[in-house]
Structures are given as C-alpha cells and as structure tokens.
NUVEX-903682 format. One line per 2 residues: number of its first residue (from 1); their letters; for each residue y, x, z of N, C-alpha, C. Coordinates in nm, 3 decimals, decimal comma, padded with zeros to 5 digits. Each point is the difference from the previous one (the first is absolute). Layout:
NUM	a	Y X Z Y X Z Y X Z; ...
This chain:
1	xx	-01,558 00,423 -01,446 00,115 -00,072 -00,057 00,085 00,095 -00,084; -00,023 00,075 -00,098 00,058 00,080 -00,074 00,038 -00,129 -00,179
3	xx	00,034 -00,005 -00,003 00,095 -00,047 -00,137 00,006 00,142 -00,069; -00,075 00,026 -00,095 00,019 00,081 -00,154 00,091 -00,142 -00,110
5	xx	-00,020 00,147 -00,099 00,190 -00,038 -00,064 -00,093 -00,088 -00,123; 00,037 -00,098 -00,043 -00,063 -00,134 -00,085 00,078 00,009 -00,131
7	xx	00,145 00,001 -00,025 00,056 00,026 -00,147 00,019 00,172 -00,003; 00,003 00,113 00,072 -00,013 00,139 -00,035 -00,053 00,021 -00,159
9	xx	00,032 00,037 -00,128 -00,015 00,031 -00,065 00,029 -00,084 -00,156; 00,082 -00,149 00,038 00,056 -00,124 -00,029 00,154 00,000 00,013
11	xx	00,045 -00,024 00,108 00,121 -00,006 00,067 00,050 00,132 00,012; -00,062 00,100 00,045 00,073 00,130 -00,004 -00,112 00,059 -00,018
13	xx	-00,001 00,128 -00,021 -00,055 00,118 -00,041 -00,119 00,019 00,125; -00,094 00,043 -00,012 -00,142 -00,011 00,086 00,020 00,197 00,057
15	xx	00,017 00,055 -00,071 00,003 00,187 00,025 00,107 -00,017 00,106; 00,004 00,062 00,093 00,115 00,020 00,093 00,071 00,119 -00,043
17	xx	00,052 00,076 -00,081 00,071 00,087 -00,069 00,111 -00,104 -00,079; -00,059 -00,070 -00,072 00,043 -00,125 -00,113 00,103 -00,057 00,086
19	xx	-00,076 -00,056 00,085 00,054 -00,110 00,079 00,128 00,016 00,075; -00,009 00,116 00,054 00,115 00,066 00,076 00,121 00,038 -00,087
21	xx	-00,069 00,026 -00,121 00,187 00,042 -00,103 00,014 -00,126 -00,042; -00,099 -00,068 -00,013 00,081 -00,141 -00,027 00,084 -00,089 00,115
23	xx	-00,059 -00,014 00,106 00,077 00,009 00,120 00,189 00,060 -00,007; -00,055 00,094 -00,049 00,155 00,104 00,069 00,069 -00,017 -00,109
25	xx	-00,023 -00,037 -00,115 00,041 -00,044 -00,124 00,108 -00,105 00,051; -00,108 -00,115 00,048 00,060 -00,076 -00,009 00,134 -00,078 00,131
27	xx	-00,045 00,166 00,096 00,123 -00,008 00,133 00,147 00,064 -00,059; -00,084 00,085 -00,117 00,108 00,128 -00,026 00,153 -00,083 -00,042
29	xx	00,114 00,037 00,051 00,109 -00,032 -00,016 00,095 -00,114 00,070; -00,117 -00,084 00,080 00,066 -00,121 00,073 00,079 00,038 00,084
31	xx	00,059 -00,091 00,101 00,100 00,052 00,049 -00,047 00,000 00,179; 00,079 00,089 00,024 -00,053 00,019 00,139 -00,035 -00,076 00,116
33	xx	-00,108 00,052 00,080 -00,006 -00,083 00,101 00,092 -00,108 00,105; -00,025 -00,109 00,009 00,106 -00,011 00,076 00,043 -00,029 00,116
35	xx	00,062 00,034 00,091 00,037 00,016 00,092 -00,017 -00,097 00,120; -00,003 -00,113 -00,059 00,011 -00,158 00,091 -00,176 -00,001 00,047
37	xx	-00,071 -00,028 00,058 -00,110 -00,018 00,017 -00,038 -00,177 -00,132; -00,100 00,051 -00,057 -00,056 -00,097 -00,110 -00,105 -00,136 00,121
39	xx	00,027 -00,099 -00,014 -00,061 -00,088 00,090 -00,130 -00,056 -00,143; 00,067 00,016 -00,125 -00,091 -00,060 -00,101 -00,036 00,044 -00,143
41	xx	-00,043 00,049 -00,036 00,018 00,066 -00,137 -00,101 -00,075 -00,118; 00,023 -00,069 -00,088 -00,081 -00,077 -00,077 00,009 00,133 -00,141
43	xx	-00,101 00,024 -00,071 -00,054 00,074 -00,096 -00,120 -00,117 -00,130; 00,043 00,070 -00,097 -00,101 -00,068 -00,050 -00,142 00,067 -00,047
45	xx	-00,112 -00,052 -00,047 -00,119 00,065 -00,013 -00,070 -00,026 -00,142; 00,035 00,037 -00,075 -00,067 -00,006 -00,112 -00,075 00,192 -00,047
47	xx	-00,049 -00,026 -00,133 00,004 00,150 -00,008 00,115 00,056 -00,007; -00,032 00,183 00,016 00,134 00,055 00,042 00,066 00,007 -00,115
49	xx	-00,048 00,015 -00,126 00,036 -00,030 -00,149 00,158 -00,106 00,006; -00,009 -00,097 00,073 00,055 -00,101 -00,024 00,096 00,010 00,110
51	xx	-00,018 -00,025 00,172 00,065 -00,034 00,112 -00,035 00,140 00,047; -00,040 00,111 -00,015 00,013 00,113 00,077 00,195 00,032 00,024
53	xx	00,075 00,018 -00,092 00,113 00,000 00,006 00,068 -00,071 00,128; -00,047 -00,164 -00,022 00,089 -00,047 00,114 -00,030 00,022 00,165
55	xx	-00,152 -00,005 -00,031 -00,057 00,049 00,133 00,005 00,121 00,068; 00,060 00,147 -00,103 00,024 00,088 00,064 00,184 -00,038 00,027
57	xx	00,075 -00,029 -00,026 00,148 00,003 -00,011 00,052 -00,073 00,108; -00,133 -00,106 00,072 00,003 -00,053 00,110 -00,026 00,037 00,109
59	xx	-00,113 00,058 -00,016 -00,079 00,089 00,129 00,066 00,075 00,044; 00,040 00,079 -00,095 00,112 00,126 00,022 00,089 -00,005 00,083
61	xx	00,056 -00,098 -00,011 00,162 -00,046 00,087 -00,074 -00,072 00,109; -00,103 -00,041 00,069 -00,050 -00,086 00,050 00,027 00,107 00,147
63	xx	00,031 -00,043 00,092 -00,027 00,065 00,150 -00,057 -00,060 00,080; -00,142 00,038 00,000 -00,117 -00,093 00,067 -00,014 00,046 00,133
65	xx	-00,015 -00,066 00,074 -00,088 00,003 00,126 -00,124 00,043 00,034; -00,069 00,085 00,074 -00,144 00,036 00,005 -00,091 -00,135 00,035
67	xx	00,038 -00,097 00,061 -00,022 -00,113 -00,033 -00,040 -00,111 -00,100; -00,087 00,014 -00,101 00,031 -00,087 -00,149 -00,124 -00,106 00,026
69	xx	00,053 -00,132 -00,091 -00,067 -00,068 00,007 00,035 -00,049 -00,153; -00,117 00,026 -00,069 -00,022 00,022 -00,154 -00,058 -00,180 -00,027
71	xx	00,084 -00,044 -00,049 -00,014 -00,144 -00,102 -00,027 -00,047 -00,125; -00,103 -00,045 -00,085 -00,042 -00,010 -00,104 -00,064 -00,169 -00,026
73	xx	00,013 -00,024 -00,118 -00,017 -00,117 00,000 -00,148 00,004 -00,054; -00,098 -00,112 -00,028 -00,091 -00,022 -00,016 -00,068 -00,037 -00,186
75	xx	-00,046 00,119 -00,041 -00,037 -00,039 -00,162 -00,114 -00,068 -00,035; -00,071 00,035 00,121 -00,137 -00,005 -00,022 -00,067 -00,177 00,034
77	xx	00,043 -00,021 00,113 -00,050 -00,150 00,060 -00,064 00,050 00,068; -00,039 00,119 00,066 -00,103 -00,009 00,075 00,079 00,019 00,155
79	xx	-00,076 00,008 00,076 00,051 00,036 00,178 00,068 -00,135 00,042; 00,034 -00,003 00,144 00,101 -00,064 00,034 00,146 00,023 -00,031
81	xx	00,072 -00,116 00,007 00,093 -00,012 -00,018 00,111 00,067 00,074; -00,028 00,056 00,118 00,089 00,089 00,058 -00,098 00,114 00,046
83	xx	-00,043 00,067 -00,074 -00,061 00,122 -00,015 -00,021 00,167 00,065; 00,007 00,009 00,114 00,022 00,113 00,073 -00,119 00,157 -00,041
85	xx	00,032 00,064 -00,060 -00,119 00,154 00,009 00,065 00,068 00,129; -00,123 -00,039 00,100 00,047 00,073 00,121 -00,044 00,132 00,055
87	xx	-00,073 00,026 -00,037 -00,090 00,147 00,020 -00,007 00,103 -00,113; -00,007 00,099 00,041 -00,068 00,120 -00,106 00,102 00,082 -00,101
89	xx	-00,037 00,013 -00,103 00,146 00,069 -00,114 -00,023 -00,047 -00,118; 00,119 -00,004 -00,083 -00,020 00,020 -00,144 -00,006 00,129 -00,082
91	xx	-00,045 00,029 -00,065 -00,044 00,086 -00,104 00,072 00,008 -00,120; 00,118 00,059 -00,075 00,023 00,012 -00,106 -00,010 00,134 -00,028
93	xx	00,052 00,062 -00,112 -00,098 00,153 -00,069 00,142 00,098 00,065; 00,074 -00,080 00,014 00,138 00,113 00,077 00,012 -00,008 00,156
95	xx	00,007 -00,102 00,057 00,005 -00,016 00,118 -00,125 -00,106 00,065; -00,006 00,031 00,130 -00,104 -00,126 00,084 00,138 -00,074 00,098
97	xx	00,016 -00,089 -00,007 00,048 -00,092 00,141 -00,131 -00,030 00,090; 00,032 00,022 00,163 -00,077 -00,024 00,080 00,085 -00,128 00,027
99	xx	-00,109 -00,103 00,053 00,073 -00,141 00,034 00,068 00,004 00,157; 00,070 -00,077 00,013 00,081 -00,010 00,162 -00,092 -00,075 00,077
101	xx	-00,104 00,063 00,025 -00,078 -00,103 00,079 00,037 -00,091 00,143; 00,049 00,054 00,067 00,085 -00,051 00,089 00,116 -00,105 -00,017
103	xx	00,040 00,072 -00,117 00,107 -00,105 -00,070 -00,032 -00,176 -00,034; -00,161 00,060 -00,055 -00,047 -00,100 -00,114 -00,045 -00,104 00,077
105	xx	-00,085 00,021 00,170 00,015 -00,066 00,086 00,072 -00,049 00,073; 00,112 00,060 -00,015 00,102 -00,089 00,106 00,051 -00,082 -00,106
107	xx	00,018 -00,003 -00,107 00,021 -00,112 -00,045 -00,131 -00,093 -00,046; -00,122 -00,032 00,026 -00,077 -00,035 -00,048 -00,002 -00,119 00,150
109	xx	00,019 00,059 00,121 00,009 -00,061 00,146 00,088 -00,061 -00,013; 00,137 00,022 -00,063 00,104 -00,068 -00,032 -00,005 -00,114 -00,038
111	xx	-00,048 -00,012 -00,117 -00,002 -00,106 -00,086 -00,098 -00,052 -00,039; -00,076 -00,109 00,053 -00,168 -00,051 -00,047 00,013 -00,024 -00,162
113	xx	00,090 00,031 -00,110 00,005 -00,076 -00,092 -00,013 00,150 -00,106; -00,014 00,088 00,053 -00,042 00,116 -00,042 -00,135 00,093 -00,013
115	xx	-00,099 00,009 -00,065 -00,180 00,052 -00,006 -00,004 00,112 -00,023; -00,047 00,067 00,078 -00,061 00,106 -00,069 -00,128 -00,052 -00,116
117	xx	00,051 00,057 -00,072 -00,065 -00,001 -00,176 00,021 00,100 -00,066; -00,093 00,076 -00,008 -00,024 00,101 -00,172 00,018 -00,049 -00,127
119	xx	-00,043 -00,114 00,026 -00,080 -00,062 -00,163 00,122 -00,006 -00,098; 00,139 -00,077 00,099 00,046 -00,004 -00,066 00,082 00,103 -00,107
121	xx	-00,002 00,138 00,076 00,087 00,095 -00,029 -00,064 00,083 -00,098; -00,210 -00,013 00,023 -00,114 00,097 -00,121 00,089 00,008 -00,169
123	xx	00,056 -00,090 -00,041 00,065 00,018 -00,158 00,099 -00,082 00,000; 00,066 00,035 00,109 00,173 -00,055 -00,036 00,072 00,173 -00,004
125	xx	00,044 00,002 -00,092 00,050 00,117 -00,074 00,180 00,038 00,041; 00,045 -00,116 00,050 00,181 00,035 00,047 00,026 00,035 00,117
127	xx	-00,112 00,077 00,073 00,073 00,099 00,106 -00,064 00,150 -00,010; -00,127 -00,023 -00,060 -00,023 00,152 -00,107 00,078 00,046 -00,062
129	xx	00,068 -00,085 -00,056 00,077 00,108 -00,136 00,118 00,047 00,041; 00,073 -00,056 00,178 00,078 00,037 00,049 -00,032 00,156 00,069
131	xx	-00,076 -00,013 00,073 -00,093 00,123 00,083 00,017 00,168 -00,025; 00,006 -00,005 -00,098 00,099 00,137 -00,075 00,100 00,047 -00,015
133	xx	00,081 -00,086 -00,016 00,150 -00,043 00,040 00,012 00,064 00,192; -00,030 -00,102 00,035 00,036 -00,034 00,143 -00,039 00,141 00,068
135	xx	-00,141 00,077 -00,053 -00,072 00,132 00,006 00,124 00,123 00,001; 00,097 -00,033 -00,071 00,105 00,140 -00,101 00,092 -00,068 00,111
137	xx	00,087 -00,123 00,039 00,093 00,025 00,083 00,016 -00,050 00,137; -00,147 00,015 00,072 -00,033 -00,047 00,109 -00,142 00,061 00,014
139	xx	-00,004 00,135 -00,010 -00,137 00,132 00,025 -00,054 -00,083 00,144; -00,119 -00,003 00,005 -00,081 -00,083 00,128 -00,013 -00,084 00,067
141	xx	00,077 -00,096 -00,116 00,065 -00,159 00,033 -00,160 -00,067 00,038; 00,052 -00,106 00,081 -00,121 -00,046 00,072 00,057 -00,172 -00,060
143	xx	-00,118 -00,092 -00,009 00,093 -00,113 -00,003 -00,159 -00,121 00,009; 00,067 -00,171 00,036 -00,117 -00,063 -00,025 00,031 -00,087 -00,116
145	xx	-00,098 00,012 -00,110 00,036 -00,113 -00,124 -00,061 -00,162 00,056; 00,087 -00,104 -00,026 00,023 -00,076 -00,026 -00,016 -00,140 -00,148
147	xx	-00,104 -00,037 -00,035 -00,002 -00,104 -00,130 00,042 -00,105 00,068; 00,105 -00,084 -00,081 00,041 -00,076 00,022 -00,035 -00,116 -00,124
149	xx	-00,066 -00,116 00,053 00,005 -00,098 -00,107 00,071 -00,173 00,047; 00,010 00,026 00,143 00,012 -00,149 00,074 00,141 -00,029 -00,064
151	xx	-00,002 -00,142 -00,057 00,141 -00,087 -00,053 00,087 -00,034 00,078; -00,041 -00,046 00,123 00,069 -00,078 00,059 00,137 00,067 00,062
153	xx	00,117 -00,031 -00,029 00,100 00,010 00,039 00,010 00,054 00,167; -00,061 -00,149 00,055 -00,008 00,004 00,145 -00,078 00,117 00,068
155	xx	-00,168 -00,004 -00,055 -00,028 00,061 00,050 00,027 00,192 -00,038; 00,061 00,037 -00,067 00,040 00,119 -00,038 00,084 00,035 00,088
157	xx	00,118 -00,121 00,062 00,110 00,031 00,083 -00,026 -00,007 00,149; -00,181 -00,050 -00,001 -00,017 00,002 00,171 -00,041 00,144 -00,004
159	xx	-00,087 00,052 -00,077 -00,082 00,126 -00,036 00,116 00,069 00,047; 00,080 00,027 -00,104 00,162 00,103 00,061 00,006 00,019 00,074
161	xx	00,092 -00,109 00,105 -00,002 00,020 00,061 -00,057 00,100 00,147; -00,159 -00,044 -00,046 -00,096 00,020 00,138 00,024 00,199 -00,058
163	xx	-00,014 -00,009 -00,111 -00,028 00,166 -00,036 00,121 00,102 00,046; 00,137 -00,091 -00,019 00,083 00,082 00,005 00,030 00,030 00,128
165	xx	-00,071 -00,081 00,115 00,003 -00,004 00,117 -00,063 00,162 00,006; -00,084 -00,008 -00,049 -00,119 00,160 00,035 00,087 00,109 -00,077
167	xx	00,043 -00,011 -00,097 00,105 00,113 -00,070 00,056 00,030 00,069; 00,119 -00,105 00,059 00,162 00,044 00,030 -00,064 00,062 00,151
169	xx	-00,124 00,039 00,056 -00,005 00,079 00,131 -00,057 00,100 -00,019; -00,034 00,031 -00,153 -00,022 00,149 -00,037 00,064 00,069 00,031
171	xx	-00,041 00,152 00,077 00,110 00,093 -00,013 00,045 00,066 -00,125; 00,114 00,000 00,015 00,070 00,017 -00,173 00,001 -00,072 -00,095
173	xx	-00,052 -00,116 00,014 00,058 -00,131 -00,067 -00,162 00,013 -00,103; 00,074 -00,083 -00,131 -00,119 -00,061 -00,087 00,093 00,024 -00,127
175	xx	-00,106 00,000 -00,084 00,026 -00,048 -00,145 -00,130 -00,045 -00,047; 00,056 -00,099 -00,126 -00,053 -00,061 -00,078 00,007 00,029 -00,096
177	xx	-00,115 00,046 -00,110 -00,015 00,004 -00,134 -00,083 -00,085 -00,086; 00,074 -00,027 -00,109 -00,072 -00,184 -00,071 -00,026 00,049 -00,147
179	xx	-00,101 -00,064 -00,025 -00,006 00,108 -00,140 -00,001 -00,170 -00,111; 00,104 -00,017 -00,127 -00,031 -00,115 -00,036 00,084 00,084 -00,134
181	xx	-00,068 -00,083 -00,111 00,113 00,003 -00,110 00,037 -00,150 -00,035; 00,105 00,015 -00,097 00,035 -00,105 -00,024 -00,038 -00,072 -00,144
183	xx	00,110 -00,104 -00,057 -00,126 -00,063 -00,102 -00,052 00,072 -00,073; -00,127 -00,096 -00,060 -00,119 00,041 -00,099 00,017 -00,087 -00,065
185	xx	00,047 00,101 -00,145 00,028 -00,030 -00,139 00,021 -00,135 -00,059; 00,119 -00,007 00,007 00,109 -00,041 -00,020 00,090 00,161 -00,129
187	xx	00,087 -00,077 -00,099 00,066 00,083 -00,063 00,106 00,017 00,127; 00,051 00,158 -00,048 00,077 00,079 00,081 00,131 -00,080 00,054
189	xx	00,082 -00,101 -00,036 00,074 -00,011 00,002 -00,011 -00,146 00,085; -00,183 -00,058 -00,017 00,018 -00,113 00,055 -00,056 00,098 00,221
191	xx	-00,052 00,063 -00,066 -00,061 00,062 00,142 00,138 00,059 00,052; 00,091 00,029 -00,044 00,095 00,093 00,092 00,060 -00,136 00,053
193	xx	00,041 -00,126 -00,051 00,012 -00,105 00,051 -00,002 -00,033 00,118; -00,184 -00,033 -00,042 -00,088 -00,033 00,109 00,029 00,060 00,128
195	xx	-00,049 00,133 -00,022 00,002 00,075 00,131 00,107 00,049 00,077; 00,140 -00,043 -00,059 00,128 -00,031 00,049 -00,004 -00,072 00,090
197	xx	-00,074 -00,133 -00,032 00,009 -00,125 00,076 -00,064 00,029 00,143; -00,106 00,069 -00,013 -00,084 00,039 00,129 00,069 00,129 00,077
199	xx	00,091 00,090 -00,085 00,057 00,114 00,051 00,108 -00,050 00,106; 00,086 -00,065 -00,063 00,115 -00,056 00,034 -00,026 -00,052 00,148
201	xx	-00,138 -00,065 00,047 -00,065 -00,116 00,088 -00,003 00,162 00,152; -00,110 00,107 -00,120 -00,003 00,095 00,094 00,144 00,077 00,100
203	xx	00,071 00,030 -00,130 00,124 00,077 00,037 00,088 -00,074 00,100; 00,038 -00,116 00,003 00,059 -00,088 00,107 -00,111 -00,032 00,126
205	xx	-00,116 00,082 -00,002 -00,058 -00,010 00,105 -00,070 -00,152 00,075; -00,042 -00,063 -00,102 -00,041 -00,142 -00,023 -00,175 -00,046 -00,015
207	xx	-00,073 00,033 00,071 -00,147 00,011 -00,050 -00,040 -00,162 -00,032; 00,049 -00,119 00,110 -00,029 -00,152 -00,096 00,083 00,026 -00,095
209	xx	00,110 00,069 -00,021 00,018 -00,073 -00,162 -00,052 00,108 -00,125; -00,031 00,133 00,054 -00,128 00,024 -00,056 -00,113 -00,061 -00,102
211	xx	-00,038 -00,031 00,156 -00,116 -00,085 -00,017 00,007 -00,150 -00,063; 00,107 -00,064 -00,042 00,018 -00,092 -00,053 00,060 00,043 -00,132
213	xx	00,047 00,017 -00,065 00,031 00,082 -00,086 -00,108 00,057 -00,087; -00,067 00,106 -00,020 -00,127 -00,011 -00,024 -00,057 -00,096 -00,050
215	xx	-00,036 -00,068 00,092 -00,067 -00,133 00,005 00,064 -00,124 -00,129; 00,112 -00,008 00,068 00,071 -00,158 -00,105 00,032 00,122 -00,141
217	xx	00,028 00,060 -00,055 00,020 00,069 -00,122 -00,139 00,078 -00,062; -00,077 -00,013 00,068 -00,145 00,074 -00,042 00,010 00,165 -00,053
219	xx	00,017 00,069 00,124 00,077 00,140 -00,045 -00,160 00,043 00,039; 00,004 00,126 -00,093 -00,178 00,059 00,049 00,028 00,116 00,085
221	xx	00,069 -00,013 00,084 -00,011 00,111 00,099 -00,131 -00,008 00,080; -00,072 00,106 -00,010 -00,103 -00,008 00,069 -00,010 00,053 00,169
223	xx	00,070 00,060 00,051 00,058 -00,001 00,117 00,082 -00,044 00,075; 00,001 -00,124 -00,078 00,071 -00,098 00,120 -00,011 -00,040 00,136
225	xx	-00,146 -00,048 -00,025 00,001 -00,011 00,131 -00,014 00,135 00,139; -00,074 00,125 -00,045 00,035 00,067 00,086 00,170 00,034 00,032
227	xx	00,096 -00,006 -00,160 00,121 00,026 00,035 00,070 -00,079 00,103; -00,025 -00,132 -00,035 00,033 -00,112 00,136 -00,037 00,007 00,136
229	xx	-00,118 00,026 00,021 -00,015 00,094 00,117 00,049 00,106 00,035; 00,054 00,113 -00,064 00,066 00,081 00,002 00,146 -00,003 00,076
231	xx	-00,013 -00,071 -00,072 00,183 -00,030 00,015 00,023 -00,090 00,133; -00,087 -00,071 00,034 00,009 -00,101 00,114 -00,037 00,103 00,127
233	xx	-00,078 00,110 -00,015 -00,035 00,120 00,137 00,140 00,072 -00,010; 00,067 00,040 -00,167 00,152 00,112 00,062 00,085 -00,089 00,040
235	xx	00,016 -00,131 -00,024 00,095 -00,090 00,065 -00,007 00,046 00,127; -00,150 -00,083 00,074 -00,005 00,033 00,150 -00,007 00,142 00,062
237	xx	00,033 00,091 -00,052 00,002 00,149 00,029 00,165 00,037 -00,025; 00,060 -00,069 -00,082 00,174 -00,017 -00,031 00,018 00,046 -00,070
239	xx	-00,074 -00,017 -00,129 00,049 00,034 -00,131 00,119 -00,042 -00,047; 00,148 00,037 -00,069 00,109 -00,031 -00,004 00,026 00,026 -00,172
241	xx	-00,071 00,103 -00,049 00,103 -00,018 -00,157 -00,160 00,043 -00,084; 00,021 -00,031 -00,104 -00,116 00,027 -00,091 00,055 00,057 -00,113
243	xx	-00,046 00,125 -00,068 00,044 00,021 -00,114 -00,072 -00,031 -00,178; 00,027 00,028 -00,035 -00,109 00,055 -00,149 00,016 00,120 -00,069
245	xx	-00,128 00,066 00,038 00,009 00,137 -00,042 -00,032 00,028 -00,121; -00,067 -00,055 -00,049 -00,055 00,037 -00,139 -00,046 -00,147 -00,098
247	xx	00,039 -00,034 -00,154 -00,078 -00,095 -00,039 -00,062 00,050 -00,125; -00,089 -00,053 -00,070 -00,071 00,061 -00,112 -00,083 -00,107 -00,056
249	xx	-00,062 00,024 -00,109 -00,120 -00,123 -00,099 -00,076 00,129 -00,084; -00,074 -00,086 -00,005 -00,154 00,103 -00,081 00,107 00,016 -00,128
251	xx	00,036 -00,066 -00,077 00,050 00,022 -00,125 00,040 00,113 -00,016; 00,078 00,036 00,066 00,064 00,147 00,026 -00,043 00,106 -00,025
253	xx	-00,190 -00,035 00,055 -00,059 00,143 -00,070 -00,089 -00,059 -00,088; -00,022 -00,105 -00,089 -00,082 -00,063 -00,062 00,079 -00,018 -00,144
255	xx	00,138 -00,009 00,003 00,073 -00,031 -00,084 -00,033 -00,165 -00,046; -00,064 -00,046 00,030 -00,017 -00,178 -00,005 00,056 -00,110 00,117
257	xx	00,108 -00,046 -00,036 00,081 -00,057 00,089 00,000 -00,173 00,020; -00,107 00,005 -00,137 -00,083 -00,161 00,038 -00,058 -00,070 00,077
259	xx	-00,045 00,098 00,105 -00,128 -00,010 00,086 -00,013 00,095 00,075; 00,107 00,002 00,097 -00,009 00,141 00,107 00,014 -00,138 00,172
261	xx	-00,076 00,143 00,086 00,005 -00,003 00,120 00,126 00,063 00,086; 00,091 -00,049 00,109 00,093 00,014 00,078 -00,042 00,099 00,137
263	xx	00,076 00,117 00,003 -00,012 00,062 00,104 00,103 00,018 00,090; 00,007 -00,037 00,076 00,131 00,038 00,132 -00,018 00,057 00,087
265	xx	00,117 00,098 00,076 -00,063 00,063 00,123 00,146 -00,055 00,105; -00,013 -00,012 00,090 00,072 -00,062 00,116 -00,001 00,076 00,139
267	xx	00,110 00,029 00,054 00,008 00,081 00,129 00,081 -00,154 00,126; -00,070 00,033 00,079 00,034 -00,126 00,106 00,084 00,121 00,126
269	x	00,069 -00,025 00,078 00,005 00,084 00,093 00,128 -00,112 00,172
C-alpha cells in the first residue's frame, strides 16, 4: 500500500532540491505559528505557481495536532464516496507520510459509511500537492487521507459525528486538514464574489449553509463537500471562531483576470 506521487513534476517540481525552495519560498514570511491549537485548516491545491502562496501562509500559522485527518474532495469519479487509505505511506520527492493505521481503523469500525479504498485516492491530486507543505511544518506527521464525494447533507452529519467520536479521545486532540480551492474561472471580480458567498458560510461556522450555498448559486468550489464535513467534525470537537488567512486568484500570476481560479486558506480553532 505505498501511494507514489501522481502530479510530481506538474503541480510542483519532481527534483526534491526544487521542491523544497519552492516549499520554503512559499512559507517564507507568513506569520507565526499559532498558539490556539488549529482544529481545521483548509488550504488550497492547485500548482504551486498559482496556490503555493496561500497554502504556505496557511500551514504556517496552522497548529496541528499529531493527529491529522487529511480531507480532499473527489476529481476523478472513481472510489467510494467516503473513501478511507488505511494502510501503508505516501510517497512525495520531499517527504513520505506513514498512514495512522490504527487511526484509520477506528474510524472505519466507527462508521459503516466509510471504505477502505485506494482507487479512489490512485489520481486525485489535492492531498499530494499538500504533502510538502505539511512535510516543512509538521516533520513526521502521520495522518489518514480521506476522499470525500457523498452529497447528502444527512448522511455527512451522521458520518461526523461517529468520527469525531474517535478524534475527541485522541490523546492530544485532532486536526483536520481540507484541501479545496475555490471558483473555477469565473472573471476575477465575479469569483471573489462567489467565494465570499461560501467564505462567509465557512467563517460563521455554518457547514448546511455551506453546503447550500454552493449549491443554490452554483459556486465551483471543489471542496465542498469535504469542507462540509470538515466543519461539521470541528463543530463536534468545539470549534468556536474561524478565520481567513489568506485569499488569492490565478490572475495574479497569469496577469489574465478573465478567467482565473479562487484560492483561500482558512484556520478553524
């Protein structure tokens, strides 16, 4: 059960020399760790060209738990819909994550609505491109990824529940990391909009209206639904304020503001 790295040489730089100054590049200057324990940290995943910025400026300040339970939404169609990689490690050219195997089962006993599945995770690319990141400010971080594709409102909020049951008796608690960006292209001005509408849903700590939201305005956040899940496990763990750490659009480094993608990074605590 080893996972090698699928966008390495696409999304970020394939040489692990490369990879690492781009990395530190893109931590260099954020602002310090912080102090509160992080229950949630949403990043986005595109190449580092584009969302490396927000994803390091997030991470950075992020105060994770040795505990992680890594969330990504589903590009591909393939796997189940609530997607568990429970065994073995991932492979990227800077760091390996070994999986929480123990972890990955107690929530798998938890919740029948959860599979162990590979398939789905073989070329879904938004918790790879995090892995480097998470590598620079969490050295031997252990964690189990998570694809999330299931709609249902309901059943996302029974899932939570059952999981956060197995978190909140971790020793030293849990965190959650969600990897999503926000819309796809839309001009700059209609996407900062957009992803207001869904920010706003996050920051008041709201995952149905999230998830509705999204939905009735047709916002292309593609991590919605793991974010809704997200947000429904730091609730039940007592998540209390949400911030926004970072926002950004491809335009920025594209100079074309017709047709850019939305990046946000979000600290839950």
């Amino acid at each position: 059960m080893i996972r090698q790295p699928f966008v390495a040489g696409r999304f970020y730089p394939a040489q692990p020399d490369a990879l690492e100054r781009e990395v530190r590049a893109c931590l260099r200057g954020a602002p310090p760790r912080r102090e509160e324990h992080t229950l949630l940290a949403m990043a986005p995943h595109a190449g580092y060209v584009y969302s490396g910025r927000v994803a390091g400026l997030t991470l950075a300040q992020a105060n994770l738990s040795d505990n992680l339970l890594l969330l990504c939404p589903n590009h591909t169609g393939l796997g189940a819909s609530l997607a568990v990689w429970d065994k073995g490690r991932w492979i990227t050219p800077t760091c390996v994550m070994d999986v929480d195997e123990p972890l990955a089962r107690a929530l798998l006993e938890a919740e029948p609505r959860l599979a162990s599945d590979a398939m789905a995770h073989q070329r879904e690319h938004s918790l790879e491109v995090l892995l480097p990141f998470l590598g620079q400010v969490k050295p031997g971080f252990r964690g189990v990824p998570l694809c999330v594709a299931e709609r249902s409102l309901a059943a996302l909020s029974r899932a939570a529940a059952a999981m956060a049951g197995v978190l909140r008796a971790l020793p030293g608690g849990a965190s959650l990391v969600v990897s999503s960006d926000m819309s796809h292209f839309e001009n700059a001005e209609r996407a900062k909009s957009l992803d207001f509408m869904a920010l706003e849903a996050v920051l008041r700590l709201d995952p149905a209206g999230l998830h509705e939201v999204v939905r009735a305005e047709g916002i292309t956040m593609c991590g919605v639904l793991p974010m809704t899940l997200g947000l429904m496990i730091a609730l039940e763990l007592g998540a209390k304020r949400a911030e926004l750490a970072a926002y950004a659009n491809s335009g920025e480094v594209t100079g074309d503001f017709s047709s850019v993608v939305g990046y946000a990074g979000v600290l839950v605590s």
